[in-house]
C-alpha positions in Angstrom: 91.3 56.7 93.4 91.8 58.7 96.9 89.8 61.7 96.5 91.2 65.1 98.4 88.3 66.5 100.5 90.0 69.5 101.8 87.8 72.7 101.6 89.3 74.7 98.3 88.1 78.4 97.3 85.6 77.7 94.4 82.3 77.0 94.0 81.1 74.4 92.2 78.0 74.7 90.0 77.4 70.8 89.9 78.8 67.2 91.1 79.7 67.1 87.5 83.7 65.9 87.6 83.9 67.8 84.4 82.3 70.8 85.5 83.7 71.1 88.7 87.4 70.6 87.0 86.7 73.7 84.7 85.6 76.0 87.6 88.9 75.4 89.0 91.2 75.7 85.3 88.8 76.8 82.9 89.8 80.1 82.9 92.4 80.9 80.0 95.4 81.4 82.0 95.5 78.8 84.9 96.8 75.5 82.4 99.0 77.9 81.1 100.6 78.4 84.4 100.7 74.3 84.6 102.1 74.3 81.8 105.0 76.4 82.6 105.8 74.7 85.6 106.2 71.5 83.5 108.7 73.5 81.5 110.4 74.3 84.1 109.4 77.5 85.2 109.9 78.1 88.9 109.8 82.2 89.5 106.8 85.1 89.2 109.4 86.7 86.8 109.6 83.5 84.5 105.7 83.5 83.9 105.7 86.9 82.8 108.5 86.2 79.9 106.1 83.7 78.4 104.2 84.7 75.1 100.8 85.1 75.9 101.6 87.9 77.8 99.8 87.6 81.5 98.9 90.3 83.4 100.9 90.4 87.4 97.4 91.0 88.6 95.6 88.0 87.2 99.6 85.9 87.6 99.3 86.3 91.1 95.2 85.8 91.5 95.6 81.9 89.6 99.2 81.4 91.5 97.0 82.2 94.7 94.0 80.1 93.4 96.2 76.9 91.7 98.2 76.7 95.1 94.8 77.2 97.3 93.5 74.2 94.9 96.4 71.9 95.3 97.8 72.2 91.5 101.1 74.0 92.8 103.5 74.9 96.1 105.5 77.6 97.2 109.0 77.5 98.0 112.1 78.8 99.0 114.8 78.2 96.0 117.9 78.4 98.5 118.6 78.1 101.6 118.3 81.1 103.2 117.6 82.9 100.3 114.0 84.9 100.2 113.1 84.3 96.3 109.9 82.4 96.1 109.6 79.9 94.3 106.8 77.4 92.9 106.6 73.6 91.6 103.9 71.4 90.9 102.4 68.9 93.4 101.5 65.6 92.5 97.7 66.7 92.1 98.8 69.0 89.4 101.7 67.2 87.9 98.3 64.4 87.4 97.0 67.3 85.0 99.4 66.4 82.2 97.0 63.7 80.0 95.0 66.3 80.0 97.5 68.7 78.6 99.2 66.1 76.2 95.3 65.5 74.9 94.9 69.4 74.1 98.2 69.9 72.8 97.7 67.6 70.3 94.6 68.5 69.4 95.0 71.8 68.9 98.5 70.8 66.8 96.0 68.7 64.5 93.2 71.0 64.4 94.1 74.3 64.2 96.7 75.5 61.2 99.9 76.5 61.6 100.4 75.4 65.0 103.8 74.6 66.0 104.7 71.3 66.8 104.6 70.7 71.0 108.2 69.6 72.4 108.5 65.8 72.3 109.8 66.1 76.4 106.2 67.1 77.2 104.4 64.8 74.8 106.4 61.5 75.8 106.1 62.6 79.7 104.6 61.1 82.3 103.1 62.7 85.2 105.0 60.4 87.8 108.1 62.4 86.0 107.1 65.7 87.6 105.8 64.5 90.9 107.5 66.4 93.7 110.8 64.9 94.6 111.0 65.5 98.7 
């Protein structure tokens, strides 16, 4: 598997894969964020409107830090227009096993859970991968 050696902004505390993923996502906002793009969510605004209820400050610190790492992009929605928008690249869209896996974990394992969309439980990464 091709490994991406560009030079990201966090430190690692060990070659541990599992380790070194968390230092990057373990926080409790950043798979939220993925999450959102898989649903769809493109603007600043939209993440704000979900329920957890993020802070703008610590929004824009993990946009900065998931785009820095490779999980998302900016963009421009239209042409011309200036609204920036965000997607997932294929290094973060590769983040939804991981997702499904929790999902359904916390579905089975914690009560009264509600039931995760059957969209994002029957996707597959290669369905999210950036189109251009």
């Amino acid at each position: 598997m091709p490994r991406n050696r560009l030079k990201t902004s966090v430190k690692h505390r060990s070659g541990c894969p599992l380790a070194s993923a968390l230092d990057v996502l373990g926080d409790k906002w950043s798979l939220l964020i993925v999450r959102g793009l898989f649903a769809g969510r493109r603007r600043y605004g939209d993440f704000l409107k979900d329920p957890e209820g993020i802070a703008t400050n610590i929004l824009a610190g993990r946009l900065r830090l998931l785009e820095t790492e490779g999980m998302l992009e900016k963009f421009r929605g239209e042409p011309g227009g200036s609204a920036i928008q965000y997607r997932l690249t294929r290094k973060g869209a590769d983040l939804l096993p991981a997702l499904q896996a929790l999902a359904r974990w916390g579905f089975v394992h914690i009560e009264g859970r509600w039931q995760p969309p059957q969209w994002f439980m029957k996707g597959k990464p290669r369905d999210f991968y950036p189109k251009d």
